[in-house]
MARKOL-817342 format. One record per residue (C-alpha): x, y, z; residue number from 1; residue in one letter. Coordinates in Angstrom, 1 decimal, always signed. Layout:
N
[[X, Y, Z], NUM, A];
...
//
This chain:
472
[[-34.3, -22.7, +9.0], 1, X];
[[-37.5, -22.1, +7.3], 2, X];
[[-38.3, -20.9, +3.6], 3, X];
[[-39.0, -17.1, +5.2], 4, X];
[[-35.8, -17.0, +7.3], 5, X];
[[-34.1, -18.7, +4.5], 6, X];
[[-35.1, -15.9, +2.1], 7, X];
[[-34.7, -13.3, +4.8], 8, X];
[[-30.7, -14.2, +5.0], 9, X];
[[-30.7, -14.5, +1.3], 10, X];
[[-31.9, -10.4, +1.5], 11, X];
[[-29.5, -9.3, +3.8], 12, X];
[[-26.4, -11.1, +2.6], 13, X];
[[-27.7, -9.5, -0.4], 14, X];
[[-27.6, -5.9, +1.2], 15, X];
[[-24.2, -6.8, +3.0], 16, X];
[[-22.5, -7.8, -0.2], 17, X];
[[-23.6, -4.2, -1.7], 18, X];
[[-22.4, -2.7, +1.1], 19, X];
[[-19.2, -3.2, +1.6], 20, X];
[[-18.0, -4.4, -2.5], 21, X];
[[-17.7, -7.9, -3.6], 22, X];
[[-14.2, -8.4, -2.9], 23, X];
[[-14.9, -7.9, +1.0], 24, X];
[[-18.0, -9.8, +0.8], 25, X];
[[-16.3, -12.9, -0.4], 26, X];
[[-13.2, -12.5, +2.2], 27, X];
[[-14.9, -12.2, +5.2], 28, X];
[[-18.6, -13.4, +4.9], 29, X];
[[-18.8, -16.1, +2.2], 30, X];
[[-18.6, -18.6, +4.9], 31, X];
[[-21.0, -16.9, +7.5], 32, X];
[[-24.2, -18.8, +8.0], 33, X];
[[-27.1, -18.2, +9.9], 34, X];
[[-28.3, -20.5, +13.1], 35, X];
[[-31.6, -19.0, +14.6], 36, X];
[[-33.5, -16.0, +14.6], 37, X];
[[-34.6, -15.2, +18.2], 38, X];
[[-37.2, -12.6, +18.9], 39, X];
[[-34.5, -9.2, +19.2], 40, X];
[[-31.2, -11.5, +18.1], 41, X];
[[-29.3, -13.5, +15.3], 42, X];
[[-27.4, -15.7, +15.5], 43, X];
[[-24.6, -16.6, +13.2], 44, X];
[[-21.5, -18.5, +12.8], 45, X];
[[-18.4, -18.6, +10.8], 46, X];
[[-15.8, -21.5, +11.0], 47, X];
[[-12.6, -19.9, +12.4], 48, X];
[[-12.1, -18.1, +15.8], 49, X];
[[-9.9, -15.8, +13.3], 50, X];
[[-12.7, -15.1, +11.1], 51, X];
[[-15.6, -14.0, +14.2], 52, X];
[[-12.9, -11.5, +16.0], 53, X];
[[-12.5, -9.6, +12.8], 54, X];
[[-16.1, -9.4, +11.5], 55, X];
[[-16.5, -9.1, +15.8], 56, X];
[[-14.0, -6.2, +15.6], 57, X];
[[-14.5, -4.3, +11.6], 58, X];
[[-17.9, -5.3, +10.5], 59, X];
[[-20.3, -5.8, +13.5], 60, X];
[[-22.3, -2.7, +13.4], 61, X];
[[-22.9, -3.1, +9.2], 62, X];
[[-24.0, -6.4, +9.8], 63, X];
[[-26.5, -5.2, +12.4], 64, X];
[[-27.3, -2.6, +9.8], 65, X];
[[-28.2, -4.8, +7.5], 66, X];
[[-30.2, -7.1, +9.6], 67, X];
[[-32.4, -3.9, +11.0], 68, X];
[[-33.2, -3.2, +6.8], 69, X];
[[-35.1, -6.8, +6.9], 70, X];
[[-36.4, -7.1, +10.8], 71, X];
[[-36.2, -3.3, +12.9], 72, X];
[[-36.6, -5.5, +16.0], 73, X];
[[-33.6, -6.9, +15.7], 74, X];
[[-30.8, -5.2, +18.8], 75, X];
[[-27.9, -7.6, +18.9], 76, X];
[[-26.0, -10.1, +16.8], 77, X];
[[-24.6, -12.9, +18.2], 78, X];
[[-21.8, -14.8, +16.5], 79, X];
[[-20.2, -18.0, +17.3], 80, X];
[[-17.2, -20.3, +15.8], 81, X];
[[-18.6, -23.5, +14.0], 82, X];
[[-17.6, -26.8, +15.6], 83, X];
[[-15.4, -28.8, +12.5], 84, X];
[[-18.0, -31.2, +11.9], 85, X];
[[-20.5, -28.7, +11.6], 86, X];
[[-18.4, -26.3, +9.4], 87, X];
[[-17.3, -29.5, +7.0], 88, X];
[[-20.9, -30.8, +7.1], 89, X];
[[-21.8, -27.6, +6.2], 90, X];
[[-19.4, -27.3, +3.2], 91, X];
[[-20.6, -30.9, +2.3], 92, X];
[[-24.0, -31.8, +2.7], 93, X];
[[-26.1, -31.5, -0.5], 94, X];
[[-29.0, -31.3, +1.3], 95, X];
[[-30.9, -27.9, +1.3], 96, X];
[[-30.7, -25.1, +3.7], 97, X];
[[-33.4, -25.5, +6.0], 98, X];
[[-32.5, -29.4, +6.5], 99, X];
[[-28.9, -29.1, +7.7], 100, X];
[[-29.2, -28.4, +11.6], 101, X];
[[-32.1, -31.2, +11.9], 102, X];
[[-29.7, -34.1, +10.2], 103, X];
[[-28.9, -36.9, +12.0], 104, X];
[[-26.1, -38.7, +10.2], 105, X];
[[-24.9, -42.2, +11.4], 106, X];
[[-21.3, -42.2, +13.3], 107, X];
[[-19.7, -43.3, +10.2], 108, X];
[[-20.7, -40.6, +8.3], 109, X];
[[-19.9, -37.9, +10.8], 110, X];
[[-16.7, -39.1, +10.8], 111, X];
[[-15.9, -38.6, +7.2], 112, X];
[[-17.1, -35.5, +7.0], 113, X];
[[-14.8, -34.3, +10.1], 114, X];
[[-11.8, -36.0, +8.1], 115, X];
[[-13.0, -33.6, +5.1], 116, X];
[[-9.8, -30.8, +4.2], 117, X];
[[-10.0, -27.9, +5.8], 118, X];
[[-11.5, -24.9, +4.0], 119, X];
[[-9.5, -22.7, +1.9], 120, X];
[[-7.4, -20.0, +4.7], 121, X];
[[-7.7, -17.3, +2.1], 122, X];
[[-11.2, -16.6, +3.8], 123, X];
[[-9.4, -15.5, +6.7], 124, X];
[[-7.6, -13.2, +5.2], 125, X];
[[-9.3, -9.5, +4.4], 126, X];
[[-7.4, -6.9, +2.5], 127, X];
[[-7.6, -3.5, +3.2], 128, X];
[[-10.5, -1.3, +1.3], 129, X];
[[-9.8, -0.8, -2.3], 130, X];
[[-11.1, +2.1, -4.6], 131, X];
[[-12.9, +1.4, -7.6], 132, X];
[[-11.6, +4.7, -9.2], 133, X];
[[-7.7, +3.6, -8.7], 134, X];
[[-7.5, +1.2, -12.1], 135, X];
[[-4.9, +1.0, -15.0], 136, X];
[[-7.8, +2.7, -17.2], 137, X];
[[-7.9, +6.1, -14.8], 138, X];
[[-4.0, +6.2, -14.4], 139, X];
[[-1.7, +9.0, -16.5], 140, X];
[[+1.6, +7.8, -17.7], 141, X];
[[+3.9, +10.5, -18.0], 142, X];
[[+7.7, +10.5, -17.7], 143, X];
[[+8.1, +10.7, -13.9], 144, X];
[[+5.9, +7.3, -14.0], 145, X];
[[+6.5, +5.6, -17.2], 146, X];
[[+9.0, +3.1, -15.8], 147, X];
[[+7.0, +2.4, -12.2], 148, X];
[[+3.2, +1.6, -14.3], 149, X];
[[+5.5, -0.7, -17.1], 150, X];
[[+6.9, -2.7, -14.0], 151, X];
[[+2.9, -3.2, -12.7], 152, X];
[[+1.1, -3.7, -15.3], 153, X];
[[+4.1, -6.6, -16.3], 154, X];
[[+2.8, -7.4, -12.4], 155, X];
[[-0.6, -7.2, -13.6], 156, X];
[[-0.6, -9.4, -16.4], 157, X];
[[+1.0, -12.3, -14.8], 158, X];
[[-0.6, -16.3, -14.9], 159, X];
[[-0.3, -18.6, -12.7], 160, X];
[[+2.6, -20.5, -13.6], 161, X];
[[+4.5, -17.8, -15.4], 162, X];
[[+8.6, -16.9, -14.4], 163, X];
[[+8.4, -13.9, -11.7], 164, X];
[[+10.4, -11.1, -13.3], 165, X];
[[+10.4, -8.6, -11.0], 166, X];
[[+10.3, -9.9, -7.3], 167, X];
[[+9.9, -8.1, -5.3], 168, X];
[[+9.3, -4.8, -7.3], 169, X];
[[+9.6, -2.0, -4.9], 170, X];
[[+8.3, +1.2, -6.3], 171, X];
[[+9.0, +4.8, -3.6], 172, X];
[[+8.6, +8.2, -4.2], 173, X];
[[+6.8, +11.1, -2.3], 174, X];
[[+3.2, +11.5, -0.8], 175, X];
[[+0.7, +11.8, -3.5], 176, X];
[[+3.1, +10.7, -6.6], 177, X];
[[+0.3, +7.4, -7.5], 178, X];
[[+2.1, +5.2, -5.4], 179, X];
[[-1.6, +3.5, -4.2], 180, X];
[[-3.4, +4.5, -7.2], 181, X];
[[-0.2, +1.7, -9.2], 182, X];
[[-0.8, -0.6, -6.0], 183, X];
[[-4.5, -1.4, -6.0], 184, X];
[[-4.3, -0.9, -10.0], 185, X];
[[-2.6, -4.1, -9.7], 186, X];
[[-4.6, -5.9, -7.2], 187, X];
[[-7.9, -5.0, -9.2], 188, X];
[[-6.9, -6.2, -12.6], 189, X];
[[-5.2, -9.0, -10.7], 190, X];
[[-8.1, -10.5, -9.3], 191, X];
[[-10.7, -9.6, -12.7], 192, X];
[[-9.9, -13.3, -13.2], 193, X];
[[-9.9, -16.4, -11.3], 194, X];
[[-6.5, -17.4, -11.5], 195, X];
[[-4.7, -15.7, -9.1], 196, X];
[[-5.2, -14.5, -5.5], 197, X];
[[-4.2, -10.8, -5.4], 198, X];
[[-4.2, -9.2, -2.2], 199, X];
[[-3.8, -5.8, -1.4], 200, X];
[[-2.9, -4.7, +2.7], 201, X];
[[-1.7, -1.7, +4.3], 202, X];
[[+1.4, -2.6, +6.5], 203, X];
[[-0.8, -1.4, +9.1], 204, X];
[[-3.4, -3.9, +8.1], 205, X];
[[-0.8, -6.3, +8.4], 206, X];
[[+0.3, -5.5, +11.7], 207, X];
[[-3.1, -5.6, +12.8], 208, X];
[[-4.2, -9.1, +11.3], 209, X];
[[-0.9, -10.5, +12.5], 210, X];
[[-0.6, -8.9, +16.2], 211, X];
[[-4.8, -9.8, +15.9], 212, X];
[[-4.3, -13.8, +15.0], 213, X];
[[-1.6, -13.7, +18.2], 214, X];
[[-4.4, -13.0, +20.6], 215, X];
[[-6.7, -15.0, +18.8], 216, X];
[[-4.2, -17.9, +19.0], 217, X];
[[-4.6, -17.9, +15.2], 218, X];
[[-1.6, -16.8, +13.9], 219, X];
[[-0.6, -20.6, +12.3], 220, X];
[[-3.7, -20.1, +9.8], 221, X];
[[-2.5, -16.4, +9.1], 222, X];
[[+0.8, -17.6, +8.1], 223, X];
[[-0.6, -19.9, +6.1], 224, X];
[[-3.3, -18.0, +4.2], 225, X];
[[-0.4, -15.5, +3.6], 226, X];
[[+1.8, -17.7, +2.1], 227, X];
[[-0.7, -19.1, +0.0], 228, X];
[[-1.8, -15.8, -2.0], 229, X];
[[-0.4, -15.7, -5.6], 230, X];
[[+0.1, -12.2, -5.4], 231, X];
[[+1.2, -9.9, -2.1], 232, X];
[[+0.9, -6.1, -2.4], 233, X];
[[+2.1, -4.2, +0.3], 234, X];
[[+1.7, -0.4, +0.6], 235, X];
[[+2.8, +2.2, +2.9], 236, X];
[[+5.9, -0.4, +4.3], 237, X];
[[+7.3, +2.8, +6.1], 238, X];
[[+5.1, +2.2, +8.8], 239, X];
[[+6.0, -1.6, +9.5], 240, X];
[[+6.6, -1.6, +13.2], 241, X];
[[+7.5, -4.1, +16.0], 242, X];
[[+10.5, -6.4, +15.8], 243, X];
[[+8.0, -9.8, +15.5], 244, X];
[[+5.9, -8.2, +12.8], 245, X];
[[+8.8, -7.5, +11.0], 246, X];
[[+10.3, -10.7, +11.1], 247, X];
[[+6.9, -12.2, +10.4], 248, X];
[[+7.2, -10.1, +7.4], 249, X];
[[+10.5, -11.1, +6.4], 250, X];
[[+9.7, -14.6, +6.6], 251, X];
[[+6.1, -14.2, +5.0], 252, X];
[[+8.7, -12.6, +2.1], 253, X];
[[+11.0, -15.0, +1.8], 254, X];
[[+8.7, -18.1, +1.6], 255, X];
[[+6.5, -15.9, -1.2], 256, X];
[[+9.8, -14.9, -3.4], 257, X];
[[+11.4, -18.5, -2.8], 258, X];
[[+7.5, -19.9, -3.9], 259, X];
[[+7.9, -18.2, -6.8], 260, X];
[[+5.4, -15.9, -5.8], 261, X];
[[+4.8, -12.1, -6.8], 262, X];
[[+5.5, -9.1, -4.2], 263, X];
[[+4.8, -5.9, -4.8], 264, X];
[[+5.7, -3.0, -2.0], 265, X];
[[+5.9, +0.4, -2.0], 266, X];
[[+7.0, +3.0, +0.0], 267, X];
[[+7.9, +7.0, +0.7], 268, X];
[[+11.5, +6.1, +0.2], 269, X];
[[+13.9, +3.5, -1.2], 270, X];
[[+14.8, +0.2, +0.7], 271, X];
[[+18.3, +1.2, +1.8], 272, X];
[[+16.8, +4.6, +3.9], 273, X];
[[+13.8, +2.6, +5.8], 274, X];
[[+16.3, +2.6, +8.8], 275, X];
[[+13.6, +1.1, +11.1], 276, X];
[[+13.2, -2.2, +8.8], 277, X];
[[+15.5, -4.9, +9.8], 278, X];
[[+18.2, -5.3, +7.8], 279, X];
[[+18.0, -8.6, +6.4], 280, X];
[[+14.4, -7.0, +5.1], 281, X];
[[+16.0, -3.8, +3.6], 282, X];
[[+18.2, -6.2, +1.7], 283, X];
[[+15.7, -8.4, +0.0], 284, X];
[[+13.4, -5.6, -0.9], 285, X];
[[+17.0, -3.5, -2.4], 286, X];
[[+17.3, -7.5, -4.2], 287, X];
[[+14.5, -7.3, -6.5], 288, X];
[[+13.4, -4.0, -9.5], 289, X];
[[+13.4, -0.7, -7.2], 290, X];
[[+11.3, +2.2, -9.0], 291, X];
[[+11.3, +5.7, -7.9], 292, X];
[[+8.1, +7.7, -8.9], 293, X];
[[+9.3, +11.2, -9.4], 294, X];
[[+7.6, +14.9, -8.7], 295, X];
[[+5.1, +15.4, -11.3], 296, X];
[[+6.3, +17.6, -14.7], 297, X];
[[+4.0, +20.2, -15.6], 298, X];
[[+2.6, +18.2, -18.6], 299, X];
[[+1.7, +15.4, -16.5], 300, X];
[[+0.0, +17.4, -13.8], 301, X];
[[-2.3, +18.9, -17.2], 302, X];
[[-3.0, +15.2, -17.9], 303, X];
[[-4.1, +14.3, -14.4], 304, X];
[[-6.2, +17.6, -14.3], 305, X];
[[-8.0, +16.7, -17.7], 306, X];
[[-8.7, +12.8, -16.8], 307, X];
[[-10.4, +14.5, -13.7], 308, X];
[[-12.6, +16.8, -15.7], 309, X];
[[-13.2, +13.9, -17.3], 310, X];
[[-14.1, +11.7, -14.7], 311, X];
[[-16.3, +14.9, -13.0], 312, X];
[[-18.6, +14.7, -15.8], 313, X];
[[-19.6, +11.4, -15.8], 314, X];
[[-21.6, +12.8, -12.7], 315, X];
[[-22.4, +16.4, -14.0], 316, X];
[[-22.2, +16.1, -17.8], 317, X];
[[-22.2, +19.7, -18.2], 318, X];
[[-19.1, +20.4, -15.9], 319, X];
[[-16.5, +22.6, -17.8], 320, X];
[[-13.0, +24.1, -17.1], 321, X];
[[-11.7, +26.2, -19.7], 322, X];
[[-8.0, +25.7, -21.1], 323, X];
[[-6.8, +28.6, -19.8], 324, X];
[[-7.9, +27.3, -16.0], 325, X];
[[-6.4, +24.1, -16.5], 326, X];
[[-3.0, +25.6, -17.5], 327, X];
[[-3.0, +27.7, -14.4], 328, X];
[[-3.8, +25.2, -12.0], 329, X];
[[-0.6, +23.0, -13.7], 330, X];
[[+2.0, +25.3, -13.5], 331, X];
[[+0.9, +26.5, -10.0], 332, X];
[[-0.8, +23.4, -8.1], 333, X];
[[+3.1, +21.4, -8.1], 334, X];
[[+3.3, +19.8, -4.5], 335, X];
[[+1.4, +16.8, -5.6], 336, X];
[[-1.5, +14.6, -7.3], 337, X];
[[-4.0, +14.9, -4.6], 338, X];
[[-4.1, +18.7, -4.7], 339, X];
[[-4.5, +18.6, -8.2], 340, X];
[[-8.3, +16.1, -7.4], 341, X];
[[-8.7, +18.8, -4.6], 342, X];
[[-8.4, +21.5, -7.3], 343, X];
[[-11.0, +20.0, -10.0], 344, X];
[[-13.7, +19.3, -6.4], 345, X];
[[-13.6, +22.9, -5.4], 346, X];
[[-14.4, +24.3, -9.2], 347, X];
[[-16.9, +21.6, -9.4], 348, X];
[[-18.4, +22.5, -6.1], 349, X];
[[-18.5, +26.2, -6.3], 350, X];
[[-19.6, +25.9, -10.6], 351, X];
[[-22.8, +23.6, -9.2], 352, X];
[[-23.5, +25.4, -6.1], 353, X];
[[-23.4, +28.8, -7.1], 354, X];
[[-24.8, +27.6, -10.5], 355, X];
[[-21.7, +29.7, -11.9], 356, X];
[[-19.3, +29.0, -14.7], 357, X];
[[-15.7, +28.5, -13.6], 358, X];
[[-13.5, +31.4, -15.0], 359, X];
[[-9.3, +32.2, -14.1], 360, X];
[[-10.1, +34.6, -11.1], 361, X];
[[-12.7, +32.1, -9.8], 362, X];
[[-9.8, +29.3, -9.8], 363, X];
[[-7.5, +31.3, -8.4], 364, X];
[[-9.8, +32.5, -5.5], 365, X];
[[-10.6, +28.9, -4.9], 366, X];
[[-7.4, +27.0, -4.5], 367, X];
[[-4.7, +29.3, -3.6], 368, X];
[[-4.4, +27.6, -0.1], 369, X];
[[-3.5, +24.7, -2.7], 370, X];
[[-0.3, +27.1, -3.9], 371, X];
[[+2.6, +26.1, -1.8], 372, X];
[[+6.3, +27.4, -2.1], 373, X];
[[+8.5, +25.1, -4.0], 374, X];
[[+10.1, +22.3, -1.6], 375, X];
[[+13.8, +22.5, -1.6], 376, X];
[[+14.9, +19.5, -4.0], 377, X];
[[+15.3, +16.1, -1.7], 378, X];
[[+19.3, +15.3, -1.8], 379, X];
[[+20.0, +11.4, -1.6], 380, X];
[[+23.1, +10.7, -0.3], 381, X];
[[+23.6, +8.7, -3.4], 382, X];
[[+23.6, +11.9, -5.3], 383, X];
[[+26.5, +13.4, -3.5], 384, X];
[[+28.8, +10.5, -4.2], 385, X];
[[+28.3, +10.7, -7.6], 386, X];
[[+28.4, +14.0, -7.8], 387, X];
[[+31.4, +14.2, -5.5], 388, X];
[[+33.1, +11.7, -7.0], 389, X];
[[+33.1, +13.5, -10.4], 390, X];
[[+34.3, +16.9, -9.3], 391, X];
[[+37.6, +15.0, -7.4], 392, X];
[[+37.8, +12.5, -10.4], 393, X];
[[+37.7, +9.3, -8.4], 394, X];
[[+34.8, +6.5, -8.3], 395, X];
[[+32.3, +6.4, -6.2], 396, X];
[[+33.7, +2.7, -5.2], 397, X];
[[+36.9, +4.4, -3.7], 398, X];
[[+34.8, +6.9, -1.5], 399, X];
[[+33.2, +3.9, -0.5], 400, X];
[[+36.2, +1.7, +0.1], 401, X];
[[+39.1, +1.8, +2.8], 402, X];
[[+41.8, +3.6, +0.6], 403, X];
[[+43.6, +6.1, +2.4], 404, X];
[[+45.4, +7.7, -0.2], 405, X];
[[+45.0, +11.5, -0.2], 406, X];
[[+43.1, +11.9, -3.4], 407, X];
[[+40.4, +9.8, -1.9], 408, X];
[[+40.6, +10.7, +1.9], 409, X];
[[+39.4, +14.4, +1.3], 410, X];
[[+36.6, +13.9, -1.4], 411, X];
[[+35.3, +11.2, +1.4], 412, X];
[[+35.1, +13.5, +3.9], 413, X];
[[+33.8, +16.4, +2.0], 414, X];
[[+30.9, +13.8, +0.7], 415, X];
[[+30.3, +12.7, +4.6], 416, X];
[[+30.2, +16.5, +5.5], 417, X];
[[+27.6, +17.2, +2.8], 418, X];
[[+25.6, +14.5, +3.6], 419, X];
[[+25.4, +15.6, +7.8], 420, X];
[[+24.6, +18.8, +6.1], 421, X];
[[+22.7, +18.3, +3.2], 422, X];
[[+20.0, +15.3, +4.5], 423, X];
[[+18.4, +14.2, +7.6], 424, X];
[[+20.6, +11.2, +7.8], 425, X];
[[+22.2, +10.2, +10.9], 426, X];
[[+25.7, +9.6, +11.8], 427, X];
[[+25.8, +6.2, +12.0], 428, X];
[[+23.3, +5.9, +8.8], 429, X];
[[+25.8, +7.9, +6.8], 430, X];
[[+28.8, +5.6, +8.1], 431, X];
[[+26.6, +2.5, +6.6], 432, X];
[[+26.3, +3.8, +3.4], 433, X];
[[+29.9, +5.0, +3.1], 434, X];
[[+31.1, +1.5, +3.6], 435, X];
[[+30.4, +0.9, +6.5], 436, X];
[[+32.4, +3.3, +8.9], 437, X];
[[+31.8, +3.5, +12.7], 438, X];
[[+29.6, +6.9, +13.1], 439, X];
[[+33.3, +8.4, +14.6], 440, X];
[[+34.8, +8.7, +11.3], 441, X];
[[+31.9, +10.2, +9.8], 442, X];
[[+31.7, +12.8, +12.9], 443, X];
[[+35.5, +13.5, +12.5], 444, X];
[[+35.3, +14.2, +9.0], 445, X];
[[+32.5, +16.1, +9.5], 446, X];
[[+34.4, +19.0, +12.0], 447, X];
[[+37.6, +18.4, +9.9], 448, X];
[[+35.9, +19.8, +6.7], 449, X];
[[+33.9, +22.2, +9.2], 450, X];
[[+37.4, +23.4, +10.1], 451, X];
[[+39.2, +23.6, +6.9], 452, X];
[[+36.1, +25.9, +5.2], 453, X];
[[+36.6, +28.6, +7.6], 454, X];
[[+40.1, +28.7, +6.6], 455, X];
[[+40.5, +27.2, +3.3], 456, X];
[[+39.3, +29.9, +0.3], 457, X];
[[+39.6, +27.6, -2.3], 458, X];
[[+37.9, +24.2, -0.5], 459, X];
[[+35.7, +26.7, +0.9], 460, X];
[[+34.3, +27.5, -3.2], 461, X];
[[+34.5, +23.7, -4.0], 462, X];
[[+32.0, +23.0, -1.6], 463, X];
[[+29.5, +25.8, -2.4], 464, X];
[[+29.6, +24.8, -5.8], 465, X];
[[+28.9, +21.1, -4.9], 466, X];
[[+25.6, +22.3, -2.8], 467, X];
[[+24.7, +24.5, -5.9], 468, X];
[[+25.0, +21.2, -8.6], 469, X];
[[+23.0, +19.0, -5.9], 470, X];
[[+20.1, +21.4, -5.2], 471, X];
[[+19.6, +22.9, -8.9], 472, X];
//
């Protein structure tokens, strides 16, 4: 390589690495080098057939991007997998850049360097995109979220070497709650240092790497760069699909929690209702600290709203939304987080666009697509026990258990009733989580207690006033 092509590649890993972020940069192309500039192509090469199919696959098009910046000529990037030798001479040789590919090294020497330890697998691993915004510093802690950002930023502010506390912490709740935003809060003040390896994946982005290092006849070094990050964060585990993925995962789990390793998942609802998971994966995630984020209280959503103003004018210093607007938008923007950013972008739009000051009617013009009817209140079956439990005076352990005494048989079957009614749970679901039962118990109990209401005055009014204590 010459001083100009040398310089040349110095420019455009340069404009790569500002690009697509540090973080990405030193995943995926860290180890990329450059072989030959030839008239309209380049031609690089990384070490592992892993490593070219997912640059090949994600990152093709910016790197051609980049290359046209330096040399417009330039139509097609070729990339190609490094031979060992070449990738541990690479690693090795002192020498500089432009004398590597014309060494000759005696056979002696070529061996050591092929006997040289494989490079690091974490390389081969690339976490899914992370947001600068989404920090500790930008999140609002109110009392929906207090216990859930306590239980990450304990995550967060781990070493090396420390005792796991909570493994794996599990943290659920509903779309738009800061599930994410507590996720990559963790990965990003996780890897401010050097001491850990924090990485952050969509369980889509597992899938793909995993189902990707099959094909690729990679999957060993997958495994293995997996198992060797000090930190796993997992988000959006509802969508874990595919029998093998999800055994990969449960084994990729089991080896990072028995390595004393830290796991952190979330997802839109708690361990025990993922019925898709396997069940030997529902039971280690229900093993470790399970947080549920809850709806946001009006004072919380006036919090969020106000850090966004905030944020807003680091951009446009002179952006403003009086009190009054603020107050509206929490009390009537309630569905979730993400409306209220929506909410703060539209003022902020229409205030710089139509060079207009935002005022109560222009809010209220603006987002009332945003204004949604209150949801019904979510009923967990977990709920009804309890609260079944205490209007019959029995435990929640004897609904659960095989007692067939009277003062526990009807309770149990009013519970299983209210839960067919009351949730989206399915028959044999509902049998699970009342001990077990076969999904005909929980359908006879079901049309017994159907039967019996029609009749019944007295059960009849029991009942209504259980579904009026479970939906208030």
């Amino acid at each position: 390589m010459s001083n100009m092509e040398h310089d040349r590649w110095s420019r455009v890993k340069g404009r790569l690495r500002s690009s697509v972020g540090e973080d990405v940069y030193s995943s995926w192309f860290a180890r990329m080098d450059l072989e030959a500039v030839q008239q309209e192509s380049v031609h690089l090469s990384v070490p592992t057939r892993f490593l070219k199919s997912w640059i090949q696959t994600h990152y093709s098009e910016k790197v051609l991007t980049c290359w046209q910046a330096e040399m417009p000529e330039v139509c097609r990037i070729d990339l190609t997998v490094r031979s060992p030798m070449r990738a541990a001479a690479t690693k090795e040789a002192p020498a500089p850049a432009e004398h590597r590919r014309d060494e000759h090294r005696p056979a002696a020497d070529a061996r050591s360097h092929a006997a040289a330890p494989a490079p690091s697998n974490h390389d081969a691993l690339g976490g899914s995109p992370l947001d600068p915004r989404l920090t500790f510093a930008s999140f609002v802690v109110g009392r929906s979220n207090t216990l859930a950002h306590a239980a990450a930023k304990q995550v967060a502010e781990g070493r090396r070497g420390d005792p796991v506390m909570f493994n794996p912490l599990y943290i659920h709740s509903g779309v738009g709650l800061g599930k994410t935003h507590l996720l990559q809060a963790v990965t990003w003040a996780g890897n401010s240092g050097t001491e850990r390896k924090v990485l952050y994946l969509t369980a889509e982005k597992f899938m793909y790497g995993f189902v990707a290092s099959l094909k690729t006849q990679t999957s060993l070094a997958f495994k293995e760069a997996l198992r060797g990050i000090d930190v796993l964060v997992i988000d959006d585990l509802q969508f874990l699909q595919g029998k093998t993925t999800q055994a990969e995962f449960c084994h990729t789990l089991n080896a990072l929690i028995d390595a004393g390793r830290q796991v952190v998942v979330a997802a839109d609802r708690p361990p025990a209702d993922l019925e898709s998971l396997d069940e030997r994966v529902r039971s280690r995630l229900a093993g470790g600290l399970v947080v549920e984020m809850a709806p946001l209280g009006e004072e919380l959503r006036l919090g969020i709203l106000k850090s966004r103003v905030v944020a807003a004018r680091t951009h446009h210093a002179s952006f403003d939304v009086p009190q009054s607007v603020l107050e509206y938008l929490a009390h009537a923007i309630t569905h979730n987080g993400r409306d209220l950013e929506g909410a703060i972008n539209r003022l902020l739009a229409h205030s710089k666009l139509n060079a207009q000051p935002v005022t109560l009617e222009m809010a209220e013009h603006e987002v009332r697509d945003l204004i949604r009817p209150q949801e019904p209140k979510r009923i967990k079956i977990e709920d009804i026990q309890r609260v079944v439990a205490r209007q019959y005076n029995v435990s929640r352990s004897d609904l659960l258990s095989s007692r067939r005494t009277a003062n526990v048989v009807r309770p149990r079957q009013v519970a299983m009733y209210l839960a067919k009614t009351l949730t989206l749970r399915s028959l044999p679901e509902i049998g699970r989580r009342f001990g077990g039962r076969d999904h005909t118990t929980v359908l006879h109990a079901v049309r017994k207690i159907e039967g019996l209401v029609s009749k019944d005055v007295t059960l009849s009014d029991e009942v209504e006033s259980l579904k009026r204590q479970l939906q208030e």
